[in-house]
C-alpha angles and dihedrals in degrees: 000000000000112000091117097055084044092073094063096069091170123169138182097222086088091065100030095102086059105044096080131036105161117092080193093078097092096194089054093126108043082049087057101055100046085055089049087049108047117021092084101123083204096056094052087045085053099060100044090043095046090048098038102065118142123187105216084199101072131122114293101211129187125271119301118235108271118178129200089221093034106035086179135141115188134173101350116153138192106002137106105239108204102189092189093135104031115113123212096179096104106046135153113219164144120193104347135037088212142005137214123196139186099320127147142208076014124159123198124187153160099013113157109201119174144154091029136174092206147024112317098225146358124205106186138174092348130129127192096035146145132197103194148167096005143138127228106173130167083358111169099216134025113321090220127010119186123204160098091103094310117174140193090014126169129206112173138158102356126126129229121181135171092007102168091226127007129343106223123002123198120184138110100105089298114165134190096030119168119192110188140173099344127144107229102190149179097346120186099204111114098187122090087246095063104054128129091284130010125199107189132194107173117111090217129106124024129259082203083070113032136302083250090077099073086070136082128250091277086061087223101086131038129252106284110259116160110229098248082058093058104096112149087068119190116228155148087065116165117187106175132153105011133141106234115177151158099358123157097220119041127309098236119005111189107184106197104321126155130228106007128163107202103182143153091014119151099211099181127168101359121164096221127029116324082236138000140210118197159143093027105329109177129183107007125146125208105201131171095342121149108222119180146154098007132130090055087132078216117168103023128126124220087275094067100048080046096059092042082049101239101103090109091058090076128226141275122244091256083065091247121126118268091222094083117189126222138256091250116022112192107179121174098346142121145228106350127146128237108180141139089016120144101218110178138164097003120163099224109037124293097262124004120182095208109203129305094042113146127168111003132126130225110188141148102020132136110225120188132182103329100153091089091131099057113138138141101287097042139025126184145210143223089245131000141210104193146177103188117186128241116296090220142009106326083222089069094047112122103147119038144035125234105210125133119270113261157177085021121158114232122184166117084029117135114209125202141191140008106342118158079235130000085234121351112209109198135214122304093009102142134175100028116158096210108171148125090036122145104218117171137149092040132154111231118338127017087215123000124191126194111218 
């Protein structure tokens, strides 16, 4: 499953002696470390490839019974399930078209769900299971939602498009997730939470119910949960290979989740940021992906801007809002690795590292053009280093700080076209190793810092 990823063998050992520069940092060591222990792209592959290990010799049995009140599966063990001639049309239901739950050593392939009033399909509580070769089309709800504790799951070549919210949703304290060679299209979700794909790491709502249930009452934001509350942590996530385009939230959301490989992904056209990193992301690694064209804010009434809290920032002739949003968002996390990525003809900036940013490192990308949103309220950067301030009154913060990014590793990235700066540093950024990048064709400063 992964030889080709095995090739990459990158590590972050080459690049440690570099990272930090500051004997003032008093944890320099024990960051160190943790760097040292878990950025080995072949120790996160071998986990998933030891644990995720399907025998495409067991056992086809017959059809499970489905029923058109009950669209249930429940404990079944052991069997490739083909679902070719099954018809969903005519279900009766209330938040899934069809449930799967703990079941184990378990195939599914070739459904074909479409036109729904509810979520397309629920894996809960399994372990040892694929989800393949399947269709999830004008689903309401989200197309595949992972959860109840589920581990070494697969969920490879299907396609999923105009889902009304994610595509697919993955939380509940699920671990060992690969999401592999499947074509996300043409989503009509407009929250973060219902981008292409969602990683989610709250322990709030209930997938039982209904992935509805991890919003508030607008329907728009989750249920508040400050980050240091958050302990039944989703992790050992790989989304690799997939098609992820014109959707009108983000391409990939990841709230909070630990571990994660996202490579060879092409993230095209998407409303929002091509990927995100928020709400206390740790130990990701964007590797190899092509991100292009996103952070538009294309398609979104004045409800929407409101929500994200730009409205008042006004809108471009075009209707769009003038507050564009980068290639690569990263927002209150932590070590995580941005490298060998082609990032081209973004709205907000390439990569923006947003506020609250510590320890991450951001080397060898192209980054072209990616100041397409410029107007005469915003500009925007090849990289940058941000503290942005609170989106709304600092009294109703429960959830995130607002501190300057910091002690981040920027390097060996050339930088092309015609980018306001190269790299902006903000105000307050401090201890930031920028060194070795190619910036050329800029505006006005290859790289420009705010004392």
């Amino acid at each position: 499953m992964f030889e080709n990823l095995q090739l990459f063998n990158f590590k972050l050992e080459d690049y440690l002696d570099k990272i930090f520069i500051s004997d003032a940092l008093c944890f320099k060591r024990l960051i160190l470390m943790n760097i040292r222990r878990f950025f080995s792209l072949n120790e996160i592959l071998e986990f998933l490839d030891k644990d995720i290990n399907f025998n495409r010799d067991i056992l086809i049995t017959e059809m499970p019974k489905v029923t058109h009140d009950k669209n249930l599966i429940e404990g079944l063990k052991d069997a490739i399930v083909d679902f070719s001639n099954f018809d969903f049309s005519n279900f009766v239901h209330d938040n899934y078209v069809l449930r799967i739950v703990n079941c184990e050593n378990l195939i599914i392939k070739n459904l074909n769900i479409k036109n729904t009033y509810s979520s397309g399909i629920l894996v809960y509580g399994c372990s040892n299971l694929a989800i393949e070769n399947s269709e999830f089309k004008n689903i309401k709800g989200v197309s595949i939602v992972i959860g109840g504790k589920s581990k070494s799951i697969l969920i490879k070549d299907n396609i999923i498009e105009n889902s009304k919210s994610a595509g697919i949703l993955i939380g509940e304290e699920v671990s060992k997730i690969v999401v592999e060679n499947n074509i996300i299209i043409n989503g009509m979700g407009k929250s973060n939470w219902e981008a292409g794909i969602v990683v989610f790491a709250r322990n709030i709502g209930d997938f039982l119910k209904g992935p509805q249930t991890i919003f508030s009452s607008d329907l728009y934001s989750p249920q508040y949960q400050r980050i240091f509350d958050r302990i039944k942590i989703v992790k050992e996530v790989i989304i690799r290979n997939n098609t992820i385009k014109n959707n009108m939230s983000s391409g990939i959301y990841i709230d909070g989740a630990i571990d994660l490989l996202v490579c060879g992904n092409l993230i095209e056209g998407n409303s929002k940021e091509g990927i995100c990193l928020d709400q206390g992301t740790t130990r990701a690694m964007l590797l190899f992906n092509t991100i292009k064209n996103n952070g538009q804010r294309w398609g979104k009434s004045d409800y929407y801007p409101m929500r994200d809290f730009v409205l008042k920032d006004g809108r471009m002739r075009d209707g769009t809002a003038n507050a564009k949003v980068p290639g690569i968002s990263v927002d209150n996390s932590i070590l995580n690795l941005i490298a060998f990525n082609y990032i081209i003809n973004n709205f907000g900036s390439g990569v923006k590292l947003v506020r609250s940013s510590f320890l991450n490192e951001i080397c060898h990308n192209l980054l072209i053009n990616n100041n397409l949103g410029e107007n005469e309220v915003h500009h925007f950067y090849g990289i940058e280093i941000g503290s942005a301030p609170p989106d709304y009154i600092e009294s109703e913060v429960t959830e995130l700080d607002f501190l300057p990014s910091s002690y981040n590793f920027i390097h060996d990235n050339t930088v092309l076209g015609g980018h306001w700066s190269g790299i902006y540093v903000g105000y307050n950024c401090i201890e930031n190793v920028i060194e070795g990048n190619i910036i050329k064709k800029f505006k006005y400063f290859d790289v420009k810092k705010i004392p």
